[in-house]
C-alpha positions, 0 to 999 in steps of 0.5 A: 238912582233912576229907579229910586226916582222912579219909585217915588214918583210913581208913589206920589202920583199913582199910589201904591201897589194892592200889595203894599196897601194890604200889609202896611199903612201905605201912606205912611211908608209913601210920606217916609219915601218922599221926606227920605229922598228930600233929606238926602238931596239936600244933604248931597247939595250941601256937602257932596260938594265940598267933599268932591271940590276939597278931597283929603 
C-alpha cells in the first residue's frame, strides 16, 4: 500500500519516467492513477467499514 502511495505521489510531483512518457501519453496514465486511487479510498471509507463492523 505504501508503494502504490509512493508511486502516485512520485507521479504527481516529479512526473513520470523517459520510459513511460516514450511509450504512453504519460499524463494521461498519471490522471487515470490519481482518479483510480481516489475512487477506491472513497469506496473503502464508505463501506470497508460496514463490512468490518457488520461481518455475515
Amino acid at each position: 500500500m505504501l508503494g502504490l502511495i509512493a508511486k502516485i505521489a512520485w507521479e504527481q510531483l516529479i512526473g513520470p519516467s523517459s520510459t513511460t512518457g516514450e511509450l504512453i501519453n504519460a499524463r494521461v496514465a498519471i490522471e487515470a492513477h490519481l482518479a483510480g486511487a481516489l475512487l477506491e479510498a472513497s469506496w473503502l471509507w464508505r463501506y470497508g467499514y460496514r463490512i468490518k463492523s457488520n461481518p455475515q
